[in-house]
C-alpha positions in Angstrom: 99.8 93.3 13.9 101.5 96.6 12.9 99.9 97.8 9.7 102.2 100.1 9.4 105.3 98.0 8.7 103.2 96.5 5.8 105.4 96.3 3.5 108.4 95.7 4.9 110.7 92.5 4.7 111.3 90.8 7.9 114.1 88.6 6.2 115.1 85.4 8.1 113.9 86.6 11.5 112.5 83.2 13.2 108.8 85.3 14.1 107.8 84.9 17.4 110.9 84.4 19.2 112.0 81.3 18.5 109.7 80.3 16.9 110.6 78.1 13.4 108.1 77.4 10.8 107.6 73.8 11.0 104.7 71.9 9.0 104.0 68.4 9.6 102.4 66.1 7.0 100.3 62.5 7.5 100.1 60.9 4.2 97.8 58.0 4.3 99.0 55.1 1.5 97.2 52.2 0.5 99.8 49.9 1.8 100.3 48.3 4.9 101.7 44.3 4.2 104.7 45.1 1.8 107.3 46.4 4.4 109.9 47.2 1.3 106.7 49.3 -0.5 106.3 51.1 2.9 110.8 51.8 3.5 110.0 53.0 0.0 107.6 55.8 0.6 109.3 56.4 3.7 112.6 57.4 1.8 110.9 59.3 -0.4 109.2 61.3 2.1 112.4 62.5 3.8 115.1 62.6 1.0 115.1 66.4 1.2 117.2 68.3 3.8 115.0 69.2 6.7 111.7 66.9 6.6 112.4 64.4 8.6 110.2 61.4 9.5 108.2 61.0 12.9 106.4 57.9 13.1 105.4 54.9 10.9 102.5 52.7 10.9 101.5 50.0 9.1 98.2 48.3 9.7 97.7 44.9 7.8 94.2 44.3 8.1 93.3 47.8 6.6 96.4 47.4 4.4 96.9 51.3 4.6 99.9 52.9 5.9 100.2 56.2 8.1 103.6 57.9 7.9 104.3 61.3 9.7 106.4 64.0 8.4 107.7 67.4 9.7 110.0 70.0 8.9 110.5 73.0 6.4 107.1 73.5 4.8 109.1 73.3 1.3 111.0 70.5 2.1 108.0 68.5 3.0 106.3 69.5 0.1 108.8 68.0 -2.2 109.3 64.9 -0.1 105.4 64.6 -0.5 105.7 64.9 -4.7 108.3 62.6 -4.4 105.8 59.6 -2.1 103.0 60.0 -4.6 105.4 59.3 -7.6 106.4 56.3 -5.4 103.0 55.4 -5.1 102.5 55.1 -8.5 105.0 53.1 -9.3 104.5 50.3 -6.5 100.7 50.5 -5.6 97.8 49.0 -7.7 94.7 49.4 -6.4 92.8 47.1 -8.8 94.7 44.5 -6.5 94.4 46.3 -3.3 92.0 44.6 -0.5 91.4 46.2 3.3 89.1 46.6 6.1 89.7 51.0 5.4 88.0 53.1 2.6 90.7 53.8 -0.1 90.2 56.0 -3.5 94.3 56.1 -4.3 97.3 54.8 -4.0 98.6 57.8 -2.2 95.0 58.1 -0.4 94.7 61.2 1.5 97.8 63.9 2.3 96.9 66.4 5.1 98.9 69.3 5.9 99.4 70.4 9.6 100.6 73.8 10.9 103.1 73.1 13.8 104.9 76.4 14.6 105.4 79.8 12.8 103.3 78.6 9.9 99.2 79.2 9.8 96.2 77.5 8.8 96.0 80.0 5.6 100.1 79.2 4.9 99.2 75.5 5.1 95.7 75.9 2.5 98.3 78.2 0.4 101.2 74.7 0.4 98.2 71.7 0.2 97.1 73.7 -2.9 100.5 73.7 -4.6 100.9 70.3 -4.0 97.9 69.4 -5.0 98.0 71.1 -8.1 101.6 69.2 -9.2 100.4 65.8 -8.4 97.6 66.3 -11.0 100.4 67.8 -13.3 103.1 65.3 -13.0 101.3 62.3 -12.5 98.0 62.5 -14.1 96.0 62.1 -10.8 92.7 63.5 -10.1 93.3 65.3 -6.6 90.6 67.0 -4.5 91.0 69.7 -2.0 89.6 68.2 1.5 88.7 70.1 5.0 90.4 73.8 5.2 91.5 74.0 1.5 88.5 72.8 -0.1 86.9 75.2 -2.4 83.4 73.4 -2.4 81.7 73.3 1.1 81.0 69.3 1.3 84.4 69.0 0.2 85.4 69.9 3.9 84.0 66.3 4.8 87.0 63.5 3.5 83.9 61.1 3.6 82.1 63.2 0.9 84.9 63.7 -0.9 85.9 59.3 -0.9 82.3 58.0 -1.4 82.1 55.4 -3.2 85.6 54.8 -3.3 88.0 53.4 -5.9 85.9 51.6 -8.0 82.8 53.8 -7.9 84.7 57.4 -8.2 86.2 55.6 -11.7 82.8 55.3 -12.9 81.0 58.7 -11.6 84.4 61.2 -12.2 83.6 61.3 -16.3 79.9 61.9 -15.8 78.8 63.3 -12.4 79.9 66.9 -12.7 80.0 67.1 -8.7 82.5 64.5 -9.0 85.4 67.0 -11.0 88.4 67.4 -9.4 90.1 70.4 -8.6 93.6 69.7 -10.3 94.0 66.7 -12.7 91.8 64.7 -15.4 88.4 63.3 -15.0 89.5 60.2 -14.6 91.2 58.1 -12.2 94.8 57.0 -12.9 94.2 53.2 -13.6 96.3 51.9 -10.9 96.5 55.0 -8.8 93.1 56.2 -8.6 92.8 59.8 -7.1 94.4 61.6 -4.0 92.6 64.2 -1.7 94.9 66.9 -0.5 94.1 69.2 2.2 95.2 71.6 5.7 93.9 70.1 9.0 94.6 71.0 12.3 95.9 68.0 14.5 94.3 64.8 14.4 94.2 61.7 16.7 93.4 58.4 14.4 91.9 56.1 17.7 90.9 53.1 17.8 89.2 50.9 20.0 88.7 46.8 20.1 85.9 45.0 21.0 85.7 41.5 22.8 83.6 40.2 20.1 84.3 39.3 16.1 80.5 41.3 15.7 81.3 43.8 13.0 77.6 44.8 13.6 78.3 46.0 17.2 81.1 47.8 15.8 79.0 49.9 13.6 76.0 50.4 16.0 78.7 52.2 18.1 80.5 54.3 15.7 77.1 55.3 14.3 76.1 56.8 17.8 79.7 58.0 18.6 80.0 60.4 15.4 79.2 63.5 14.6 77.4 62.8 11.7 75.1 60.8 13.4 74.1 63.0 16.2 76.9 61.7 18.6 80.1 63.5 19.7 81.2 66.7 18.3 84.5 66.6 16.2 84.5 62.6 16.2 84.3 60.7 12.7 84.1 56.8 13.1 83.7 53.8 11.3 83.1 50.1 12.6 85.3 47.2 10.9 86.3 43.4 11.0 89.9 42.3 12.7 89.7 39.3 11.0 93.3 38.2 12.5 92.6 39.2 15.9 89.0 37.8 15.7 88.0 41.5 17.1 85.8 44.2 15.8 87.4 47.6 15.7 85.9 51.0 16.4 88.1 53.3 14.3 87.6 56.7 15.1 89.5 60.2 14.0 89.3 62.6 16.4 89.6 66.6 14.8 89.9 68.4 17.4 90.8 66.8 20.7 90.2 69.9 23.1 87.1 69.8 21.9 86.3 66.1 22.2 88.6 64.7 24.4 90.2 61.2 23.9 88.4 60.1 26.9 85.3 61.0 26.3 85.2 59.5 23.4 86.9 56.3 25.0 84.0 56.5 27.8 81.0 56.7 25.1 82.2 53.8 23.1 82.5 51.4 26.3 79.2 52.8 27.9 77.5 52.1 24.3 79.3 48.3 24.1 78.0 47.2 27.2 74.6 47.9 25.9 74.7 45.0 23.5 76.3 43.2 26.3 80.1 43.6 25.1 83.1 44.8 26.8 86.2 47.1 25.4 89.1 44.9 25.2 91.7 48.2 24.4 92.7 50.5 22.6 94.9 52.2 20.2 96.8 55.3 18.6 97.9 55.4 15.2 100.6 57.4 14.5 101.4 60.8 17.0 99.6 62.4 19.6 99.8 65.8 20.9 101.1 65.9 24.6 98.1 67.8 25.9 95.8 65.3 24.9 97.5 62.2 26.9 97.8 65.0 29.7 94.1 65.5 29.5 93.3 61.9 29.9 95.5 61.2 33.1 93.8 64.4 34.7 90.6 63.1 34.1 91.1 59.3 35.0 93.3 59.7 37.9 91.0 63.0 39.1 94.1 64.7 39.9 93.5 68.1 41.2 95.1 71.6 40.5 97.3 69.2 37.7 99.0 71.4 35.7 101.7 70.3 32.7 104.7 71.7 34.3 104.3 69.1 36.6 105.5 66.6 34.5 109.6 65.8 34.6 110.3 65.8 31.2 108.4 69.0 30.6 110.0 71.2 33.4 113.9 69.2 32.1 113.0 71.2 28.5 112.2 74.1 30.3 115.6 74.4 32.0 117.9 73.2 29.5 116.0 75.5 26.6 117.4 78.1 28.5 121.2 79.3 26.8 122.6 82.3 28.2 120.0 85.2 27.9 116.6 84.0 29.6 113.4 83.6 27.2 111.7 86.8 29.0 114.8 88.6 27.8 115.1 87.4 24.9 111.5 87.9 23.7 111.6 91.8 25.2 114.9 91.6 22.9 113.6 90.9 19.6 110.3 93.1 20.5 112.9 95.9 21.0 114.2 95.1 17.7 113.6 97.2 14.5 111.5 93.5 12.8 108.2 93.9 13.0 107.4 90.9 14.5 107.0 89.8 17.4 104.5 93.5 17.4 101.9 94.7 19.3 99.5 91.1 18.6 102.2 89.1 20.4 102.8 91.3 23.0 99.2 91.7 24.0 98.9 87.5 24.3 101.8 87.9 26.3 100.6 90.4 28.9 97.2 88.4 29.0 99.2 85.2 29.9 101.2 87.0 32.8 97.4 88.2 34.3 96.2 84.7 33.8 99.1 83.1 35.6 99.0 85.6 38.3 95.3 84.2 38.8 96.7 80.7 39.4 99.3 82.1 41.7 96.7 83.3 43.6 94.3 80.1 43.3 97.6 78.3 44.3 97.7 80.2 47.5 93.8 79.7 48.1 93.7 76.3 47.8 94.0 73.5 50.5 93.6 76.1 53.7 91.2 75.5 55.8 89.6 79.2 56.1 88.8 78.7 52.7 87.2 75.8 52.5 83.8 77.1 51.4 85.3 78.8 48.4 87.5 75.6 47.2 85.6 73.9 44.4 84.9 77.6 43.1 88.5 78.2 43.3 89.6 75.1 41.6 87.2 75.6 39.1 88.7 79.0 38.1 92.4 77.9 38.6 91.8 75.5 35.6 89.9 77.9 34.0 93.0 80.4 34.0 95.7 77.6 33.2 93.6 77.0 30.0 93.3 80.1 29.2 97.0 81.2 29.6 97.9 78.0 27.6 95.6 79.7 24.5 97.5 82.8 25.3 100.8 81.5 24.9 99.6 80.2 21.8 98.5 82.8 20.4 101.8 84.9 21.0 103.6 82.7 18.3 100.3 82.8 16.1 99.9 86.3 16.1 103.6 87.1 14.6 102.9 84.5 12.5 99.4 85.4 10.8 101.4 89.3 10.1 104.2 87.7 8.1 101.5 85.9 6.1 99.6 89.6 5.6 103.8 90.4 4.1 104.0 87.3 2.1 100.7 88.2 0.4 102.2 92.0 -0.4 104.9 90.3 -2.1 103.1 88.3 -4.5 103.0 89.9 -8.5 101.1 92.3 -9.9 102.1 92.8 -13.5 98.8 91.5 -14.9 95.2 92.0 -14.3 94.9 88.6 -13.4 98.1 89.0 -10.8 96.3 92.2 -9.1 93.3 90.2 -8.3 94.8 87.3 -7.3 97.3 89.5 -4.6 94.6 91.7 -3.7 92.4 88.4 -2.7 95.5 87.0 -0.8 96.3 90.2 1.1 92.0 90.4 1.9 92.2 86.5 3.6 95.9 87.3 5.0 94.4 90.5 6.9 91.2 88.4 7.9 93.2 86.0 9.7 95.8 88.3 10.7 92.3 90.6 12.4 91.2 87.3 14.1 94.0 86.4 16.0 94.0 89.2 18.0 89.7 89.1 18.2 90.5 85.8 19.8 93.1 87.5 22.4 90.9 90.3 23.2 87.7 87.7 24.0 90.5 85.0 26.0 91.7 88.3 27.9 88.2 89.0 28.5 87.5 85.7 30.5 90.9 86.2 32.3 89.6 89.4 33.4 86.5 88.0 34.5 88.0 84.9 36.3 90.4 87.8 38.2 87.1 89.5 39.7 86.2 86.7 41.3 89.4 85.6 42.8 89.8 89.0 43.8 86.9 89.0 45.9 86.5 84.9 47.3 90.3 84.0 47.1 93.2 84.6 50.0 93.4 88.6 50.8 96.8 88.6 51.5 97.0 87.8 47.5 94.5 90.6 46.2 97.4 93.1 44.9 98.4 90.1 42.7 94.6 89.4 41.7 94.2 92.9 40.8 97.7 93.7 39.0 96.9 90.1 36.8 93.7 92.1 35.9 95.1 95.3 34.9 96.9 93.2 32.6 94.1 91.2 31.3 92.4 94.6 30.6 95.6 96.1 28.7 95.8 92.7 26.9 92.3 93.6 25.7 92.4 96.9 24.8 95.9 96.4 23.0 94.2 93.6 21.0 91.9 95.9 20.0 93.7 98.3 18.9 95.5 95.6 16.6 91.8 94.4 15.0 90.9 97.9 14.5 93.8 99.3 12.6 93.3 96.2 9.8 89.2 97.3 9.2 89.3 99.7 7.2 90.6 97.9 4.5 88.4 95.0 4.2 85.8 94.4 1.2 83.9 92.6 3.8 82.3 95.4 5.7 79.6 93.1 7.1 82.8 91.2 8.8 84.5 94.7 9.9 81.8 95.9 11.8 81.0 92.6 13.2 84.6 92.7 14.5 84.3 96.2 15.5 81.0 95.8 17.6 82.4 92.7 19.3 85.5 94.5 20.6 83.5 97.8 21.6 81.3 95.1 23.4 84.4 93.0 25.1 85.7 96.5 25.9 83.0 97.9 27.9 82.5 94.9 30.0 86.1 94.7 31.0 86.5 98.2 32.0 83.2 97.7 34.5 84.9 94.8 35.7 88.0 96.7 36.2 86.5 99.3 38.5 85.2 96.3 40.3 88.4 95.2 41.4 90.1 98.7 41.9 87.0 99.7 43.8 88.3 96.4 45.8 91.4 97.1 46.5 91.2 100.9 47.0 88.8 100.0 49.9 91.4 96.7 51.4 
C-alpha cells in the first residue's frame, strides 16, 4: 500500500490488473417443493444488470432452497432486497415443515468476496442490506460470522437456536435475543433473517446405508468442530425419509483448512463403527476448483500434481491472453500514474516468481536417479512452494484491493461529529486490513525463502543459480512487504497491534537475511 497516494481517486481503474470486483451471494430460503416459489426468488435475485445467477438447488426433504448469485457488489445487493420481499409474500413459515433448521422465510444471506472486493467491503455491503430488510420489511435481521457485532453471533447456530417458533417467543423478552436491525419481533409469516460476510463455503453431505437418524447424529457430533472433531466443519445428522437414508449434512468454512476429503474419510471411518457403510455423497450448490483438485490429489496419490495440469485450466490460460501478455500488462498498469496495483502487489508478485523458480528447480530434481535419497524431501518442498505461490498470487489482487478500501473509507463524510467518528473508525479497520495483507506476504515470503535454502543445498546443482535468484526474490518480497506494514503504523489507535506488527516483521526480517547469506555463501563457493 502507498500511503502516500491516500487520498487520491483511483476512478474506474479495475485494481489489480484485471481484476473486477465481483461478490457472490448464497441466500438460503425456506422453500424447496414449490418450483414456481423457487423461479420466483430466482428472478428476483438477478433482475438487476450484472448479478447474474450461478446455481440452484432445491432440496425437498429439508424444503429449503440454496440459490447462488454473483456479480457487481451493488447489483447483488438490490437483487437480494428484492428475494426477501419475495419471500414475504410467498413463504409462511407457520406452514413450513423440513428436515433443516429454519428461523425465516428468507433464512440466512451470506455475502462472499470473489475478486477485487474484501472481507471488510463485504461486512461494509451485508450491513446495508441488513439494515434495509429490517426497514422495508419489518424483519428482525442479525449480523452472522464476519459482520456480527456480538462475538457468539459469529456462530449461525447461536444465532438460529431455537428456531422459528422459539425465537418468536424469546425476541420480546430475552434481551440477548435483540436484533441488530428490525423489531423485536418476528414478522408473523416471515420470521427473522441472519445476514452476514463468509468466506467460501462447501454445504456437503453425506448418505448413509441405513434409515438410523441416530447414526447420523453420532457422526456429525464427532465430525464437528464444536464437538471436539474437525476444525472448520459444522454438521448436523437428519432423516431422508424418501430415500429411506440418514444424511450427514455438513458445511465446510474453510476447505484448505479441512479438506473435503478428510472430512469425507472421518465420516466413513466413524460409520463403520456402528457397523454402517457410506452409500455417497453430495454438493449443494458450487464448489471452488481447488477443493475438487485437492480431492483427486489426494485419492488418486498423484505426485508433483499441480493445477495447470488440468486442460481446461491451461485452455483459459492461453485464450485470456489478447494482444499484450499478462506480465506486460500488469508491469503496465504498475507503470501507471493509479495507485494501485503499488508496492503490496508488487512484493506478492516477486515472492511468487522465487516460489515458482523453487518448483522449477524441484521439477528438475525429481525422478533422477542421483537423487534418489533427497526425493520425498524434494516433493515435499515442491508442494510446499506451489501452495505457497498460489497464496502469493492471491494476495497480489488482495493487496490492491484492501488500499482502495483504505480510499473508500477517506471518502466517507465528515460534516458532523458523529460523521468524523464514524470515517475515522472506517479509515482505522481499512488500514488494519490494508497492514495485514502485506504481514501475510512478508511471513509467506518467509517460508519461500526458507524452502529455497534447502533446495539450494539437496536439489540438482546444475539448478542452484535459479534456487538462489528465486531467494533473492523471496527476500525482496519480504523486505518490500515490510516496508508497506511499516509506513501504515504510525497511525493506528491500536499501538498494542502496531508494535506487534512491527516486532513480527523485524523478526521475519532477520531470519531471512541469515538465510540469505546461507545461500550466497552457497553459491559464491559453487
Amino acid at each position: 500500500m502507498r500511503r502516500h497516494h491516500q487520498e487520491r481517486d483511483p476512478g474506474h481503474k479495475q485494481v489489480g490488473g484485471s481484476v473486477k470486483r465481483i461478490v457472490e451471494c448464497v441466500p438460503n430460503f425456506s422453500e424447496g417443493r414449490r418450483r414456481e416459489v423457487v423461479d420466483a426468488l430466482a428472478a428476483a435475485l438477478t433482475l438487476q444488470p450484472g448479478a447474474v445467477l450461478l446455481d440452484r438447488e432445491m432440496d425437498p426433504a429439508h424444503n429449503r432452497c440454496v440459490l447462488t448469485v454473483a456479480g457487481e457488489p451493488e447489483a447483488v445487493a438490490r437483487g437480494v432486497i428484492e428475494a426477501v420481499g419475495k419471500a414475504v409474500e410467498l413463504i409462511d413459515l407457520r406452514e413450513h415443515r423440513g428436515e433443516h433448521p429454519r428461523m425465516g422465510a428468507a433464512d440466512v444471506i451470506p455475502f462472499v468476496p470473489i475478486s477485487g472486493i474484501t472481507m471488510l467491503e463485504c461486512v461494509e455491503l451485508s450491513v446495508r442490506v441488513a439494515q434495509q430488510i429490517a426497514e422495508l420489511y419489518s424483519i428482525p435481521v442479525f449480523l452472522y460470522e464476519q459482520s456480527a457485532r456480538i462475538p457468539a453471533r459469529q456462530d449461525l447456530a447461536y444465532v438460529r437456536k431455537g428456531e422459528f417458533e422459539g425465537i418468536r417467543e424469546e425476541i420480546r423478552t430475552n434481551p440477548e435475543r435483540k436484533p441488530d436491525f428490525g423489531p423485536c419481533e418476528v414478522h408473523p409469516s416471515a420470521g427473522a433473517t441472519a445476514v452476514g460476510a463468509r468466506f467460501p463455503l462447501i454445504a456437503y453431505n453425506v448418505y448413509l446405508n441405513t434409515p438410523d437418524v441416530k447414526v447420523a447424529r453420532a457422526i456429525a457430533k464427532a465430525v464437528r468442530h464444536s464437538s471436539g472433531g474437525l476444525r472448520y466443519v459444522k454438521a448436523l445428522g437428519f432423516e431422508i425419509k424418501e430415500r429411506n437414508q440418514a444424511q450427514v449434512s455438513m458445511n465446510l468454512t474453510n476447505f484448505e483448512g479441512t479438506p473435503v476429503f478428510r472430512a469425507f474419510d472421518l465420516v466413513c471411518r466413524e460409520a463403520a463403527r456402528y457397523g454402517v457403510s457410506v452409500g455417497s455423497s453430495e454438493i449443494v450448490g458450487l464448489v471452488p476448483h481447488n477443493a475438487l483438485t485437492a480431492c483427486a490429489e489426494y485419492y488418486l496419490r498423484l505426485e508433483n500434481f499441480s493445477s495447470r495440469q488440468v486442460l481446461e485450466n491451461r485452455l483459459s490460460e492461453g485464450l485470456s491472453q489478447d494482444g499484450l501478455s499478462s506480465s506486460e500488462e500488469f508491469v503496465a498498469k504498475v507503470a501507471s500514474p493509479d495507485p494501485v496495483p503499488g508496492g503490496g502487489s508488487v512484493a506478492a508478485l516477486a515472492g511468487g516468481l522465487g516460489a515458482a523458480l523453487g518448483e522449477m528447480v524441484a521439477g528438475l530434481t525429481e525422478g533422477k536417479k542421483k537423487f534418489e535419497s533427497v526425493e520425498g524431501r524434494v516433493t515435499k518442498l515442491h508442494a510446499d512452494l506451489t501452495r505457497a505461490r498460489e497464496e502469493l498470487c492471491r494476495l497480489v489482487e488482495e493487496d490492491a484491493a484492501s488500499y482502495k478500501a483504505v480510499i473508500d473509507a477517506t471518502k466517507l463524510p465528515k460534516e458532523t461529529g458523529a460523521q468524523k467518528l464514524a470515517r475515522e473508525e472506517a479509515i482505522e479497520q481499512a488500514t488494519r486490513h490494508a497492514t495485514e495483507t502485506p504481514l501475510r506476504t512478508a511471513r509467506v515470503a518467509s517460508g519461500v525463502l526458507f524452502s529455497l535454502e534447502e533446495m539450494a543445498r539437496i536439489g540438482n546443482p546444475n539448478a542452484l543459480s535459479d534456487a538462489a535468484a528465486g531467494a533473492q526474490l523471496a527476500y525482496a518480497a519480504l523486505k518490500a512487504a515490510q516496508y508497506n506494514v511499516l509506513i501504515n503504523l504510525a497511525g493506528f489507535k491500536d499501538r498494542a497491534f502496531a508494535e506487534a506488527c512491527r516486532r513480527e516483521c523485524d523478526e521475519l526480517a532477520q531470519r531471512a537475511a541469515e538465510r540469505l547469506r546461507h545461500i550466497d555463501q552457497l553459491m559464491m563457493g559453487a
